[in-house]
C-alpha positions as CSV (number, residue, x, y, z in Angstrom):
1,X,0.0,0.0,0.0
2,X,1.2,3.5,-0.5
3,X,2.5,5.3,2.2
4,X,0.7,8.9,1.0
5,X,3.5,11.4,0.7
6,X,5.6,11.4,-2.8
7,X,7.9,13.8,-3.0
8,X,11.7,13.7,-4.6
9,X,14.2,15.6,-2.6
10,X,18.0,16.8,-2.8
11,X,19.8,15.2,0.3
12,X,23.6,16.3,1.1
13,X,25.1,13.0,2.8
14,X,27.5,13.5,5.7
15,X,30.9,14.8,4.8
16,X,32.7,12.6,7.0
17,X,33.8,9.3,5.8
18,X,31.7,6.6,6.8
19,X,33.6,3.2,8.6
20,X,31.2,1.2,6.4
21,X,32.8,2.4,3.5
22,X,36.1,0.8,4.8
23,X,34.2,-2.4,6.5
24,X,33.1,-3.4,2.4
25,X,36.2,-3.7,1.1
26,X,36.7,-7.1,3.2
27,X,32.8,-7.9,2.6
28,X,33.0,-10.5,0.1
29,X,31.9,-13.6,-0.9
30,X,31.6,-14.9,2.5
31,X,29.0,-12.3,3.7
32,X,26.5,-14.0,0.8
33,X,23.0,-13.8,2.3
34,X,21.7,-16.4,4.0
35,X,19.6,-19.3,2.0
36,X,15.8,-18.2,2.2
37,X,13.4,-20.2,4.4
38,X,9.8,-21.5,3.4
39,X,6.7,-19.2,4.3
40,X,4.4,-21.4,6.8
41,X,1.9,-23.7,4.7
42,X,-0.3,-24.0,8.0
43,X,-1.4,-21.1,9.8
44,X,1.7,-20.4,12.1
45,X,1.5,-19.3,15.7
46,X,0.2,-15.6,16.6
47,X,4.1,-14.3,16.8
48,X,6.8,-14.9,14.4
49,X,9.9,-13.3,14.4
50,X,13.8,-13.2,12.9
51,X,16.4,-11.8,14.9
52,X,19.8,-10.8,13.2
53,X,22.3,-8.5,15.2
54,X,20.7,-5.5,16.7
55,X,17.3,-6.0,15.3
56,X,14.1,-8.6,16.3
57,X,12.1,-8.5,13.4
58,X,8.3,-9.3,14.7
59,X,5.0,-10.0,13.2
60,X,2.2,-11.0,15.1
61,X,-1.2,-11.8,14.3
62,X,-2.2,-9.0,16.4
63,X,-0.7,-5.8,14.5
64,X,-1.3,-7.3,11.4
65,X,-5.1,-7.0,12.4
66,X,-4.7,-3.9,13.6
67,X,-3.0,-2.2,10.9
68,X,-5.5,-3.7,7.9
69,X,-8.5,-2.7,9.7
70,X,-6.5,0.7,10.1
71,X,-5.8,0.5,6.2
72,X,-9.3,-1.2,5.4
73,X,-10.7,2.2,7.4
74,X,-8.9,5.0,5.6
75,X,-8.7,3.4,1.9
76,X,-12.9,2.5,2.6
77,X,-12.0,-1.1,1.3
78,X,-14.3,-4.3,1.9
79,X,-13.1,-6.1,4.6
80,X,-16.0,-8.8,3.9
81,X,-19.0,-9.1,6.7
82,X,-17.5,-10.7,9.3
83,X,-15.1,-7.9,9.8
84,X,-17.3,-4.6,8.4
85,X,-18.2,-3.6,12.0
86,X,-14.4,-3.1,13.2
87,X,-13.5,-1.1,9.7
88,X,-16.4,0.8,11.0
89,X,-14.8,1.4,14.5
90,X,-11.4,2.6,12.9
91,X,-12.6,4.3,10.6
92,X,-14.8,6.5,13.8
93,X,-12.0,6.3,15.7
94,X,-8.9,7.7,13.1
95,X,-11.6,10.4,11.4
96,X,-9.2,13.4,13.1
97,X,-5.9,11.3,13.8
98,X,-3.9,13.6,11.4
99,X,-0.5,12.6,12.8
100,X,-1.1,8.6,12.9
101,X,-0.8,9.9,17.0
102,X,-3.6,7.3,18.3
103,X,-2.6,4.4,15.5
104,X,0.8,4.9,16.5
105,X,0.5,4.4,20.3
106,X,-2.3,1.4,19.8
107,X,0.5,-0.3,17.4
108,X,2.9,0.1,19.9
109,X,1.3,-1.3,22.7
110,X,0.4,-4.5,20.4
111,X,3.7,-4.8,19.2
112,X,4.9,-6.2,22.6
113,X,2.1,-8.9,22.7
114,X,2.0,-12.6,22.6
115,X,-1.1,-13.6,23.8
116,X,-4.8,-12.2,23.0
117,X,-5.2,-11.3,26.7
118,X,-2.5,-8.7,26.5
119,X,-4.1,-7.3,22.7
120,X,-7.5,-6.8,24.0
121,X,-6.0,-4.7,27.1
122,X,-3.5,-3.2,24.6
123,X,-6.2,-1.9,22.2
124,X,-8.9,-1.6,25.3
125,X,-9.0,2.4,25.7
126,X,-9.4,2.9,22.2
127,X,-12.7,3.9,20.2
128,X,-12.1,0.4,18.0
129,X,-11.2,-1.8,21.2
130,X,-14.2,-3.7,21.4
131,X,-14.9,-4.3,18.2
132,X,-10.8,-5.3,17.5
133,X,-11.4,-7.9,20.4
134,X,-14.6,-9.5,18.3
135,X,-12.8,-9.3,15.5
136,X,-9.4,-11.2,16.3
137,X,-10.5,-14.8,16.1
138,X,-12.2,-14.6,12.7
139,X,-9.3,-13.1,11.6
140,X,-6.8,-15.6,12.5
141,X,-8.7,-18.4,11.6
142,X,-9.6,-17.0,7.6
143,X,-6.7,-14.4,7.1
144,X,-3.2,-15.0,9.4
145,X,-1.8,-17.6,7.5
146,X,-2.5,-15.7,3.8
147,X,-1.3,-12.3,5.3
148,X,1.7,-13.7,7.2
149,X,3.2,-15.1,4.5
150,X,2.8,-11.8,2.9
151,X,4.7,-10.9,6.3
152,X,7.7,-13.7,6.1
153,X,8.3,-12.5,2.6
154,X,9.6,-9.5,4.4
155,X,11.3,-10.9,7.3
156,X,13.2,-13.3,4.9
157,X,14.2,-10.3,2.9
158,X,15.2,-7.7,5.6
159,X,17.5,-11.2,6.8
160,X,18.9,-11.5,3.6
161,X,19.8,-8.0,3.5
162,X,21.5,-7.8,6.7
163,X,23.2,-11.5,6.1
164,X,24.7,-9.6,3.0
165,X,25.8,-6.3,4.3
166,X,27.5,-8.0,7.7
167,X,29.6,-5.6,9.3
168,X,28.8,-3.0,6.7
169,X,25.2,-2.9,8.3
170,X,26.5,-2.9,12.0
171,X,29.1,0.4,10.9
172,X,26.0,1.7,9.7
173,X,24.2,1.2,12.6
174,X,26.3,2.6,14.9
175,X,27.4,5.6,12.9
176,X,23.7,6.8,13.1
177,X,23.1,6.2,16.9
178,X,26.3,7.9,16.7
179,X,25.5,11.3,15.2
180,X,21.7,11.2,17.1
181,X,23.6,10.6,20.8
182,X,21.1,7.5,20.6
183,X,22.1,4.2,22.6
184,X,21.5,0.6,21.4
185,X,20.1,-1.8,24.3
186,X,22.1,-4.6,24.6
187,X,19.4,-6.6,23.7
188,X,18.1,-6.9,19.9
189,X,15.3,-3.6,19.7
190,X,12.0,-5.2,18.2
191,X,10.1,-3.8,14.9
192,X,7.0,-4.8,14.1
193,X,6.7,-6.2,10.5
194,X,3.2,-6.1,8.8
195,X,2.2,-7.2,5.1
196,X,1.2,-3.5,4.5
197,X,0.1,-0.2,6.6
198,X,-2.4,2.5,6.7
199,X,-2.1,5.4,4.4
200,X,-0.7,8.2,6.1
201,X,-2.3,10.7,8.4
202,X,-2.4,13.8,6.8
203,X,0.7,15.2,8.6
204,X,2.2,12.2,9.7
205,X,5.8,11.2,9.0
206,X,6.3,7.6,8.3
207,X,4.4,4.6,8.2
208,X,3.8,3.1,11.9
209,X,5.3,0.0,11.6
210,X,7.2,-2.3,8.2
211,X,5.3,-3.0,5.7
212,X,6.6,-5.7,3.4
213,X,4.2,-5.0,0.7
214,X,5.2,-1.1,1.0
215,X,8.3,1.0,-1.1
216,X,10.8,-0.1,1.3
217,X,10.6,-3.2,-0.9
218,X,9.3,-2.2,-4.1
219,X,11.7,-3.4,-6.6
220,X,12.0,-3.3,-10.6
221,X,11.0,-6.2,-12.6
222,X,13.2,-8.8,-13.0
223,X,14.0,-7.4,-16.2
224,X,14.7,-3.6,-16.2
225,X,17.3,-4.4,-13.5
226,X,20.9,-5.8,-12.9
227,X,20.8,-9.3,-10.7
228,X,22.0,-7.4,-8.0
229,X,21.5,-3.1,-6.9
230,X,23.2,-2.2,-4.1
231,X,20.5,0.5,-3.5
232,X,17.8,-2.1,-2.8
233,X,20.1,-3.0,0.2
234,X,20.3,0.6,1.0
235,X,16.6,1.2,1.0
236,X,15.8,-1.9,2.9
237,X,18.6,-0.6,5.4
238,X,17.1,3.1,6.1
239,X,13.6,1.6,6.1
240,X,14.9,-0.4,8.9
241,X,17.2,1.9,10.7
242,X,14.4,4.3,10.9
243,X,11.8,1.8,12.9
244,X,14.7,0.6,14.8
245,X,15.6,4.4,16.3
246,X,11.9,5.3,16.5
247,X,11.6,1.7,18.6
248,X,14.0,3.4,21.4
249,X,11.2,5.7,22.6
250,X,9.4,3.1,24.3
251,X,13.8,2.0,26.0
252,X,14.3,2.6,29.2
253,X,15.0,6.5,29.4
254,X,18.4,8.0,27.9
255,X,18.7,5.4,25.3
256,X,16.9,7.6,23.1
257,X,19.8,10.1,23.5
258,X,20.3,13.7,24.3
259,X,18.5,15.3,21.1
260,X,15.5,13.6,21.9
261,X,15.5,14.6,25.5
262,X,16.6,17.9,24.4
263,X,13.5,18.8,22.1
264,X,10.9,17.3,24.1
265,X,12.3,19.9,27.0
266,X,12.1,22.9,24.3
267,X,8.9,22.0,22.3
268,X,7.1,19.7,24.3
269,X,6.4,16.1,24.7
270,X,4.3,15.6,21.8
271,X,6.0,18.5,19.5
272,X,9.2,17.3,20.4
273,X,8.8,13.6,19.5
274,X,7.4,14.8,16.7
275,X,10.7,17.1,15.8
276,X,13.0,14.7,17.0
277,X,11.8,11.8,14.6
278,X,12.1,14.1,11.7
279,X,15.6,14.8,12.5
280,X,15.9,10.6,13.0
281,X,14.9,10.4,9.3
282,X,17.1,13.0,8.0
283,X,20.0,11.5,9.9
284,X,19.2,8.0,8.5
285,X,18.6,9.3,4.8
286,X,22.3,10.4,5.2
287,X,24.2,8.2,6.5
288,X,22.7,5.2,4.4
289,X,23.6,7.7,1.4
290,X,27.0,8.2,2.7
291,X,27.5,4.4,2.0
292,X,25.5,4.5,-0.8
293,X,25.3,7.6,-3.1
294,X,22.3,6.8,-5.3
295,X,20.3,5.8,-2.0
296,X,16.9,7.5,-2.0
297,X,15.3,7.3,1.5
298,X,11.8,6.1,1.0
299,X,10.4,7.9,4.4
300,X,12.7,11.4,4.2
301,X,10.1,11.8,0.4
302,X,7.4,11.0,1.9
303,X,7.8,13.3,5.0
304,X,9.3,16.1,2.8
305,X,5.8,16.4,1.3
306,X,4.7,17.8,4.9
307,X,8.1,19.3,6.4
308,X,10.3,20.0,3.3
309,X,11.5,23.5,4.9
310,X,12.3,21.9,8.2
311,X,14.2,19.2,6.4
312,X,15.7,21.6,4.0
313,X,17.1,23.4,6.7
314,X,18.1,20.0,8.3
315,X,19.9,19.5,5.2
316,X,22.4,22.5,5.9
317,X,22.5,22.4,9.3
318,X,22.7,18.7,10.3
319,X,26.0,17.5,10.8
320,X,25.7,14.8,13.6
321,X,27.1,15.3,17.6
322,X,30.8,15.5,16.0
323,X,30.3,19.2,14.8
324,X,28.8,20.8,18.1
325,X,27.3,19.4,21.3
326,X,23.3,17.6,20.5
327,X,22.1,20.1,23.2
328,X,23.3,23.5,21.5
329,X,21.8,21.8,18.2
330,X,18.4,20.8,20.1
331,X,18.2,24.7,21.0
332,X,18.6,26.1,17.2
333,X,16.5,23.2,16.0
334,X,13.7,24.3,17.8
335,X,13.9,27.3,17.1
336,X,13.9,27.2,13.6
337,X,11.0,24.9,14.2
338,X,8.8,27.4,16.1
339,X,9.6,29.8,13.5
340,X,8.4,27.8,10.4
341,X,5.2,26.2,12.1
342,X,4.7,29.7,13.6
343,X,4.0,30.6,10.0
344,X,1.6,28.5,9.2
């Protein structure tokens, strides 16, 4: 599904040499991606997931619900009879959620569940609980298994991708927790993976969790391509970088990093979030491009459709914590930021 914004942009990458650059040069035959797995042929349990390095790659039965109703809601699509009522319920519930704000904290509390006792109290103060709850076992017993293997497809690529890349992957990693003060856990951080997401809220940035069926894996036919395009690998990557840094928001405090704590001081909690996870794609967008040079970040065009002079400005301005401390930065960001939204 399309994630709403489209929107071609001019990004300058990071003038500093990146390690992974460096790292690639002894990435060779032996970093081949690992052989693909088999989709499950019977409906598999309500949580599957692939964990590879810093990243647990999750999809459960329960955000996959959530997000097509969410998509079925906003699109008006036919979600057959069975399910009509809770389409119904989203689509009262998101009418004025502009900024994907309510989908986005729902997803996240589902994203941590394993059992339907934990998604009905997850999606429980929400306009669309009730009907979500009545909803969930016709779902899994007629859709899971056709819409998770839409979901593995995903999970088997984003594995592939990271099998290839190796250490190039980890440098990149790094380098953009780096440059955004952020902090990896020293356990995995969990995305949730979905076969597709809602279009996006009017103003909202990027999609709320990964959707296999969505750009970040959109690829040429077979035959207007080369076997092999290093930029699918970078795509794939900022896709996944980006949900990865978003996912330390729900970390124990700090591991987000000093920018975030910074703007939600200056602008706010929700402003502030809201700032700080534009400046996450922007940082993303150029660092991946760094590595790769004809990289174009699938979530810095689709939010420059709704911030491009905030990222414009980011795109002068942003140089990572090595050119001056993320606090000082934090203080000019917002500023700028109360400025252009001022105008509006």
């Amino acid at each position: 599904m399309v994630h709403g914004h489209t929107m071609r942009h001019g990004i300058r990458a990071s003038t500093t040499t990146l390690a992974a650059v460096a790292i690639a040069a002894f990435c060779s035959a032996s970093c081949a991606a690992p052989p693909p797995r088999p989709p499950p042929k019977e409906p598999p349990a309500r949580s599957i997931s692939v964990t590879d390095g810093r990243v647990s790659l999750r999809a459960t039965a329960y955000v996959e619900l959530h997000t097509w109703l969410a998509a079925a809601a906003r699109a008006d699509e036919d979600v057959g009879p069975t399910l009509e009522p809770a389409r119904r319920a989203y689509a009262r519930a998101l009418l004025d959620d502009d900024d994907d704000s309510i989908l986005r904290q729902s997803t996240r509390a589902l994203s941590v569940c394993s059992d339907d006792r934990c998604a009905s109290a997850a999606v429980a103060p929400e306009g669309f609980g009730a009907a979500y709850q009545r909803a969930l076992p016709a779902f899994v017993a007629r859709a899971w298994l056709e819409r998770a293997t839409a979901a593995w497809v995903g999970l088997e690529a984003t594995r592939a991708v990271l099998g290839e890349l190796g250490p190039v992957a980890e440098a990149i990693f790094l380098r953009a927790a780096s440059d955004l003060g952020a902090a990896w856990p020293e356990r995995p951080i969990t995305i949730a993976v979905v076969s597709e997401t809602p279009s996006l809220g009017m103003i909202a940035l990027a999609p709320v969790a990964l959707a296999t069926r969505g750009r970040c894996f959109a690829r040429p036919p077979p035959a207007a391509r080369r076997p092999y395009e290093r930029v699918d690998h970078a795509r794939v990557l900022d896709c996944l970088l980006v949900h990865a840094l978003f996912a330390l928001r729900g970390e124990e405090a700090g591991h987000a990093g000093p920018l975030f704590e910074a703007l939600t001081h200056e602008l706010g909690a929700r402003v502030g979030e809201r700032a700080w996870s534009l400046a996450v794609i922007h940082a993303v967008a150029a660092v991946v491009t760094g590595w790769e040079p004809a990289h174009r970040s699938v979530y810095r065009r689709s939010a420059e459709a709704v911030e491009r002079p905030m990222l414009e400005w980011l795109a002068k301005e942003w140089r990572g914590d090595s050119a001056e401390p993320l606090f000082a930065f934090a203080s000019r960001y917002a500023a700028r930021w109360r400025e252009v939204h001022a105008a509006r």
